[in-house]
C-alpha positions in Angstrom: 74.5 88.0 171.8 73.8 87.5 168.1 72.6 90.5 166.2 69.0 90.7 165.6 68.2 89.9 161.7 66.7 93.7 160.8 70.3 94.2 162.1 72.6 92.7 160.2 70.8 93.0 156.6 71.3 97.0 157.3 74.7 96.6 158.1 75.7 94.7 155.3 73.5 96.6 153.2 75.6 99.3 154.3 79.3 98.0 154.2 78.2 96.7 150.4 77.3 100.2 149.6 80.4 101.3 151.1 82.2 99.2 148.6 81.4 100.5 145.8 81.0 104.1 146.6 84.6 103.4 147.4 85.1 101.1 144.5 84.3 104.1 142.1 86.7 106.5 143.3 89.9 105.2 141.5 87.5 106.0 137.8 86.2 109.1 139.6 90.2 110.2 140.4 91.1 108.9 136.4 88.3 111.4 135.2 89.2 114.3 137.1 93.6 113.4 136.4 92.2 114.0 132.9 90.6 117.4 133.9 93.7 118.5 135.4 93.4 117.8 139.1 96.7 116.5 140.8 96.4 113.3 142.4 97.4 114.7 146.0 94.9 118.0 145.5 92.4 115.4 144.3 92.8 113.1 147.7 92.9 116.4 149.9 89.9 118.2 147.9 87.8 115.2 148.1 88.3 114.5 151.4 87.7 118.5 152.0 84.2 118.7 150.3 83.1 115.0 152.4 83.9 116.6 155.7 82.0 119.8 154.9 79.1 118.1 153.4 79.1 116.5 156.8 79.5 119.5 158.8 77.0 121.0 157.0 74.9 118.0 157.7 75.2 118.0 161.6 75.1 121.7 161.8 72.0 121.5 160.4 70.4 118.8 163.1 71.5 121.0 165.8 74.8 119.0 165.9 78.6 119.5 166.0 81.4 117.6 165.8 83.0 118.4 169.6 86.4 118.2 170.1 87.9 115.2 171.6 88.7 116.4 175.0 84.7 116.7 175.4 84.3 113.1 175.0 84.4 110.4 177.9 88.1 110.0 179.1 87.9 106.5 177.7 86.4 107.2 174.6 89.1 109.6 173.5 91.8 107.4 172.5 89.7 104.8 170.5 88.8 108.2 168.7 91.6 109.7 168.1 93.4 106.1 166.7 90.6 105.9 164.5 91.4 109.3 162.4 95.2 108.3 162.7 94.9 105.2 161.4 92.5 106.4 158.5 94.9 109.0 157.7 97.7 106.4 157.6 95.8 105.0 155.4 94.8 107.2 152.7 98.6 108.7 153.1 100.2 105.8 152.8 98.6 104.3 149.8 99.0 107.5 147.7 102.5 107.6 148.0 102.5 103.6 147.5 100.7 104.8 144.2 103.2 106.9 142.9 106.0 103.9 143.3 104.7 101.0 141.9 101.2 100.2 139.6 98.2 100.8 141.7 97.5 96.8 141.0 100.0 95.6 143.0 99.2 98.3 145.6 96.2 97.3 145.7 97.1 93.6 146.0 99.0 94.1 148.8 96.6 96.2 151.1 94.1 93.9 150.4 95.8 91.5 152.7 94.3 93.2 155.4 90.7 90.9 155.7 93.3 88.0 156.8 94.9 90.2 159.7 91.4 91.3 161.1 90.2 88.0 160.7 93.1 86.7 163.0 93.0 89.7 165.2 89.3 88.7 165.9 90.2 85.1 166.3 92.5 85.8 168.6 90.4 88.2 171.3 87.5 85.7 170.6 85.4 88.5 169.8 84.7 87.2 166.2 85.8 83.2 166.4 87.7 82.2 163.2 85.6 78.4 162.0 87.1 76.6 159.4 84.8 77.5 156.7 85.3 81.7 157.4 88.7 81.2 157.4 88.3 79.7 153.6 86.1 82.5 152.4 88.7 85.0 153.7 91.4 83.1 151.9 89.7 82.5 148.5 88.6 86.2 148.5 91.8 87.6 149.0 93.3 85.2 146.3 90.7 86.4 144.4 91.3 89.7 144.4 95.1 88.5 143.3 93.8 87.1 140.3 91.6 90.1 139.3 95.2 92.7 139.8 97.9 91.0 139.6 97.9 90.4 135.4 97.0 94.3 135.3 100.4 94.4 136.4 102.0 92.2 134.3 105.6 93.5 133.4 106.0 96.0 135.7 108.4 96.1 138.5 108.0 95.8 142.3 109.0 98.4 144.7 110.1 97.6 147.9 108.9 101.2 149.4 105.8 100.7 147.6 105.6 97.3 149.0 106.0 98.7 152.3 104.0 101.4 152.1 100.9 99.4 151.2 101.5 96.7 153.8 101.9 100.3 156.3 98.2 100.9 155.1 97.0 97.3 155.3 98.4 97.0 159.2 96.3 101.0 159.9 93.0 99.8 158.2 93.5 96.2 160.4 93.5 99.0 163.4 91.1 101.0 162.0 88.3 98.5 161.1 89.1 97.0 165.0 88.6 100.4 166.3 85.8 101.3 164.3 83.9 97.6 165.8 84.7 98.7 169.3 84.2 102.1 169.5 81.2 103.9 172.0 77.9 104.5 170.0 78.2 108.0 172.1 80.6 108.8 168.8 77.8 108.6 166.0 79.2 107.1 162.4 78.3 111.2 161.1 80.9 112.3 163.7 83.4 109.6 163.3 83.6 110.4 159.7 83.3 114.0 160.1 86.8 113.3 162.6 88.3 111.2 159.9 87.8 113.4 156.6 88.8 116.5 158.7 92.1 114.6 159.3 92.3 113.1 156.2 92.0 116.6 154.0 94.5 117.8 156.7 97.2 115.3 155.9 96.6 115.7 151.9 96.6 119.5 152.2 99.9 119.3 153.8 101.6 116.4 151.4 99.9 118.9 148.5 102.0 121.5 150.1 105.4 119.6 150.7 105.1 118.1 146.8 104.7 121.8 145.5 101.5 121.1 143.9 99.2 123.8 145.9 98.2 126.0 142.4 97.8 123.1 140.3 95.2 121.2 143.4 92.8 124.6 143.3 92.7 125.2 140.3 89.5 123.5 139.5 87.7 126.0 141.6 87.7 127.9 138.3 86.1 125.4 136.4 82.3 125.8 137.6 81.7 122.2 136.4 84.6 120.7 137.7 84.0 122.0 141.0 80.2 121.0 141.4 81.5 117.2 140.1 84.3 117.6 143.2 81.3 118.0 145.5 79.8 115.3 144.0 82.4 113.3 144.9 83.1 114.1 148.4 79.7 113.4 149.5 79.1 110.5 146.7 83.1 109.2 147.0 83.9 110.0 150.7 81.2 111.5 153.3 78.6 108.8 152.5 80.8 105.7 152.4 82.4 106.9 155.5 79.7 107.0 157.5 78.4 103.6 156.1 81.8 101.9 157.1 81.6 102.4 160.7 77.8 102.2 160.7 78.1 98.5 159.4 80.6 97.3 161.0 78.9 98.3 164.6 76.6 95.6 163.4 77.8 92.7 161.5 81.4 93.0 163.3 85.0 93.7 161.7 85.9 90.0 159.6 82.3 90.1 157.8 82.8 93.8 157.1 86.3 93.2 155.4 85.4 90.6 153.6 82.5 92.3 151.9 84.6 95.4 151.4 86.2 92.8 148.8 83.6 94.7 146.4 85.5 97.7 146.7 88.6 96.2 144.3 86.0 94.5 142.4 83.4 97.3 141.9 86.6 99.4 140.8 87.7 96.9 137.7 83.9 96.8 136.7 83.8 100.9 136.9 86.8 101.0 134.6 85.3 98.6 132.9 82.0 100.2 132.1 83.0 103.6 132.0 87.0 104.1 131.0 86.5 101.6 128.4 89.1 99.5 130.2 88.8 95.1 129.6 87.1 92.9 131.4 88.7 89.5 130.9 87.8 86.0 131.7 90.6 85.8 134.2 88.8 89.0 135.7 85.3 87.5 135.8 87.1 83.9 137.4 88.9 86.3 140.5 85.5 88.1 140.7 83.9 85.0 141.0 86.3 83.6 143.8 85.6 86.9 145.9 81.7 86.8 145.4 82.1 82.8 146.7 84.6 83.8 149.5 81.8 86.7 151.2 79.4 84.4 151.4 81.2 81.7 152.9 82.4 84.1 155.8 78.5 85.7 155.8 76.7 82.3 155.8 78.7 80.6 158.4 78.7 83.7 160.8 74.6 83.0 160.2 74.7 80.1 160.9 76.8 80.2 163.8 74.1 82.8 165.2 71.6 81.0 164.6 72.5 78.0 166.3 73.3 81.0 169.0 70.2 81.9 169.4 68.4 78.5 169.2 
């Protein structure tokens, strides 16, 4: 059954939000690298100050984030692959980060719109038309043409290769999981779940590189640590409930292809703010991406409105 109207604006409302909330983290991370936060304490403290903020947040609505064995028997596995796969992929792409420019990393996960779109196709849960198919295509070639010359003279890595396409494969599962999972697990707790496991994993990586002192100490700095809780809930708890709460509504291949504004929104941050260029090749990829969304989003409306007629 096609989603009412009121529906779908607020979930793509929400997923473009999403996009650039997590478009700005990469000139958040560049300004706080200059501060002296490591980039695994960074990951792991964000992550940290999102999950409290969303803690905080349910504590106060008489809410908690139960643990997994209190959901529904059937429930709990679609849960618990849905903070696995996000930590995969916030682990994955950090060490990917640290092996080749963050470009081609970049390039390379954002292959993932083409799996979900085939994944959908494929359980006929989201059919694949000709002209979605195109919009996916165009806006993962445009996001090529916006990194790729960022990268221009540096070397691939084949670990960092695979370490990125690792990431790409866990969001695939993760945006699939996120579509199917039971309302009874709000977006709030779903992200509360996944920044809990996320600041695990980068507290532990922090640990194993050696870099403990160096990720704390910013809790010295009184305005370095009120910017970090900035951007946990700014950077991570807000976004993260936004993801799953779109994509319960417009469905997984629409979501990924609007989360094309996440690469986008990051070159335009660096742009503004890091002083960084913003080329005419740029504008031409950013161009392809914007035509390649709507593509996907005006023939899924179309296709629900001949639904519904």
């Amino acid at each position: 059954m096609p989603s009412p109207p009121s529906s779908v604006l607020r979930g793509t409302a929400a997923i473009a939000t999403a996009s650039l909330a997590f478009g700005s983290v990469g000139t958040v991370a560049t300004l706080f690298y200059r501060s002296g936060v490591t980039p695994y304490g960074f990951t792991a403290d964000r992550a940290l100050a999102g999950a409290v903020a969303l803690l905080a947040i349910l504590a106060a609505n008489g809410g908690a984030v139960a643990p997994l064995r209190r959901l529904p028997r059937s429930e709990r596995a679609g849960v618990a692959g849905i903070v696995v796969a996000s930590s995969v992929v916030s682990l994955c792409l950090n060490m990917a980060f640290g092996l080749m420019p963050v470009a081609f990393v970049v390039a390379v996960y954002y292959l993932y719109p083409l799996g979900i779109a085939a994944w959908g196709a494929a359980r006929g849960s989201e059919p694949l038309t000709a002209t979605r198919a195109f919009g996916v295509v165009l806006g993962v070639v445009g996001v090529f043409i916006v990194l790729i010359p960022q990268a221009a003279g540096s070397s691939l890595s084949a670990a960092g290769v695979a370490l990125a396409l690792t990431a790409a494969i866990a969001n695939i599962v993760l945006f699939r999981l996120m579509h199917s999972s039971s309302p009874s697990a709000t977006p709030i707790q779903l992200s509360a779940w996944m920044l809990c496991g996320n600041a695990l994993v980068g507290l532990a990586v922090t640990l194993l590189a050696g870099q403990a002192g160096a990720s704390v100490a910013w809790v010295l700095d009184p305005r370095v640590a009120i910017a970090m809780i900035i951007a946990g809930v700014a950077t991570a708890a807000a976004p993260s409930v936004l993801l799953p709460y779109g994509i319960r509504r417009i469905g997984a291949t629409r979501s990924s292809t609007i989360m094309f504004g996440e690469p986008i929104s990051s070159v335009l941050f660096a742009a503004l703010i890091l002083g960084q260029a913003l080329t005419i090749t740029i504008a031409t990829g950013i161009a392809a991406v914007v035509v390649g969304a709507a593509l996907v989003n005006l023939s899924e409306r179309g296709r629900s409105s001949s639904g519904a007629a």
